[in-house]
Structures are given as structure tokens and as C-alpha cells.
N, C-alpha and C positions, 0 to 999 in steps of 0.2 A: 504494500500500500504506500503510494507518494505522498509525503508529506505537504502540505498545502504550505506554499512559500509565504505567503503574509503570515503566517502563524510562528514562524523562524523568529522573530524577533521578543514572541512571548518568552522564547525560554532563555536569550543572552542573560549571563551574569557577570561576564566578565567583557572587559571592552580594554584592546589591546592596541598600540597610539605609536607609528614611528614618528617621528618628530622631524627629521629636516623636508619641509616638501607641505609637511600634514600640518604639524602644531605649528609649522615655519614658513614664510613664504619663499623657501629654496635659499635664503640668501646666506653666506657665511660674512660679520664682518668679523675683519682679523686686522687687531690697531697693531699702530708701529712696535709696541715692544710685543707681541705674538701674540698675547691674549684674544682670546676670540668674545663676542658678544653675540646675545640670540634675541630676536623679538618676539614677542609671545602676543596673543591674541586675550587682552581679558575679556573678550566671551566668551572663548573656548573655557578658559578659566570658570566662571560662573559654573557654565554646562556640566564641567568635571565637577564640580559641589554638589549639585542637583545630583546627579549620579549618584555621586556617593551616596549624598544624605539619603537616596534609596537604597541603601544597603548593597549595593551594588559594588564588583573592585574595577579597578585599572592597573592598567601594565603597560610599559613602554619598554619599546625594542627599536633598537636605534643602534645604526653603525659607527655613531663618533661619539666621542665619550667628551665632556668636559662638566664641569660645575656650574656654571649657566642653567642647563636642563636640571642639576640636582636640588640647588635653591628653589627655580619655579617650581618643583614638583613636589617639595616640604612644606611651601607656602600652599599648596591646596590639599595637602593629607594626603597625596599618593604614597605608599606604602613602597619604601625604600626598596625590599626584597623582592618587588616585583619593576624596578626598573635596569635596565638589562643595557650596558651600555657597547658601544666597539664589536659590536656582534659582525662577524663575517657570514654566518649563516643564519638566518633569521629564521628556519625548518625547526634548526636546531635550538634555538633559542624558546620558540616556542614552545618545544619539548621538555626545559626547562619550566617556563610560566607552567605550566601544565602538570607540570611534578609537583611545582611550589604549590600551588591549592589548589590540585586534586578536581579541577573542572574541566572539563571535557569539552575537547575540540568543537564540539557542536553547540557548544551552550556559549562558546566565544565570537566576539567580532571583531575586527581586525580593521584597523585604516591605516593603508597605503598609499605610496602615490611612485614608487620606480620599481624598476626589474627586480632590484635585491628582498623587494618583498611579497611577490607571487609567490613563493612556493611556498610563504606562512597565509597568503592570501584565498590561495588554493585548498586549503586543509582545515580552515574555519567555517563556521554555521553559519556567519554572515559577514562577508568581504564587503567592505566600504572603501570609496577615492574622493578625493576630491576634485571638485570637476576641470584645475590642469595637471589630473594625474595623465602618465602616461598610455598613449594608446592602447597597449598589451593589458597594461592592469584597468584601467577602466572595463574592456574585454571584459574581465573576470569576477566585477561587482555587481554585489546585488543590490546596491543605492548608491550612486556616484552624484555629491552633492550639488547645488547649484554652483554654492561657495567655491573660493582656489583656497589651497593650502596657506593656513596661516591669515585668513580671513574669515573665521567661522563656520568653516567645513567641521572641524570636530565638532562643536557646538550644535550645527545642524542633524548631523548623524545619532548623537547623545537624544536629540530631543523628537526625532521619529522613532528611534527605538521606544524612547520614556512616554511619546503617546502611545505606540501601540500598546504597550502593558498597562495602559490606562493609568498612568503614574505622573506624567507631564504635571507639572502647577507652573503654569505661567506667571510672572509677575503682577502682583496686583497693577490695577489699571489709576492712574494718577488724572486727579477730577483738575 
């Protein structure tokens, strides 16, 4: 029996976030003495609170490693043990999240946006891009956002999952 594809999103509980491309608009800046700086989206940010505050986890799999990504990710209670950084294989990686709490490839979602993250994009319950993720990965999602990466693409994806589980609370509306 085929599983009815809108219903994929009732059972995500974990939501899995590369970061340069996704949480980033692709950019690296790197100042004169080597240091690198990242920009972050605070909606994406909000989105990732809501989540949580639904009892819900996150995880980030990302191939460069720096402290940028670790402060933004302590400033919204992502759960350290589940951010994964310099990863060369992102299959692998997930194999990893997947050991760490014991949740099951099909209950995860995944957002992508290059080559290095199809084969984690390929093996989740629900493949997300942002919409200038790469041709191939786009291909292989089952919600490729309005948003580009680092613009409220995670934000977007968090909050059609959170309506479909009926869990969405929009901001109050300001008279």
C-alpha cells in the first residue's frame, strides 16, 4: 500500500539544515586577517523556535566547520550533538544524526541546496530546497521553497510542515 504523500509530513520529527546555500545565501565573507563571517536569516531563526517549542529536534550537516554556525545555533537551542560540522559525506553523516536519536530516516526532513547533499536528500521522508537550489537537487524534493537560500527558505519549509501537523500559531495579528 503507497503511502499518500501529503501525509509524509505528519510524521517528520526531526528537521535536518545544511547551512551554506540553505541557512546562507551561498556567500562566504573571509576578512583580511582569515576569519570568516556568516549571515543568518532571523526568520529562519524564529521558524527554528517554533519548531522546537513543538517539541520537535534539529540537526545541521554542513561541510565547513567554523564558530559562526556554533554561536547562531546556541542562540536558538539547537542541540550541540546534533550539529555535524566538515562533513565530507553527508550519507554518512546522517547515519550519524540517526544513531544520535534513534529517529528514523522517514520521520526526517532534510534541506539542501548542492550535489554534496543528495545522497542525505535521497534517503529522507521528506527532501526540501530552496528554490536556487541546484537543478539535480531540486529534481529530488518534495517542497522546493518559493524563498532562495538564506532568505527564508528554512522558515518557509518549518512552517508547511508545522501547518500540516496542525501545529502552525502564526503571530498574533497587531491592530
Amino acid at each position: 500500500m503507497a503511502t499518500d504523500p501529503s501525509s509524509i509530513p505528519l510524521r517528520i520529527e526531526l528537521f535536518i539544515f545544511d547551512v551554506d546555500g540553505v541557512l546562507t545565501d551561498s556567500s562566504i565573507n573571509i576578512n583580511d586577517d582569515g576569519s570568516e563571517t556568516k549571515r543568518f536569516s532571523v526568520r529562519d531563526g524564529y521558524a527554528f523556535r517554533l519548531w522546537l517549542d513543538a517539541g520537535l529536534r534539529i540537526a545541521i550537516i554542513t561541510g565547513r566547520s567554523g564558530q559562526a554556525l556554533k554561536h547562531r545555533m546556541k542562540s536558538l537551542g539547537v542541540d550541540d550533538s546534533l550539529i555535524i560540522q566538515g562533513s565530507r559525506n553527508k550519507s554518512q553523516a546522517l547515519d550519524e544524526i540517526i544513531a544520535r536519536t534513534g529517529i528514523d530516516a522517514s520521520r526526517i526532513a532534510y534541506m539542501g541546496d548542492d550535489w554534496p547533499d543528495l545522497p542525505a536528500l535521497n534517503r529522507v521522508g521528506f527532501p526540501t530546497c530552496p528554490s536556487d537550489a541546484e537543478p539535480e537537487v531540486r529534481s529530488a524534493c518534495a517542497l522546493v521553497t518559493t524563498a532562495p537560500g538564506g532568505h527564508g527558505a528554512a522558515r518557509e519549509a518549518i512552517a508547511h510542515i508545522l501547518r500540516a501537523k496542525g501545529i502552525y500559531t502564526p503571530p498574533p495579528t497587531i491592530p
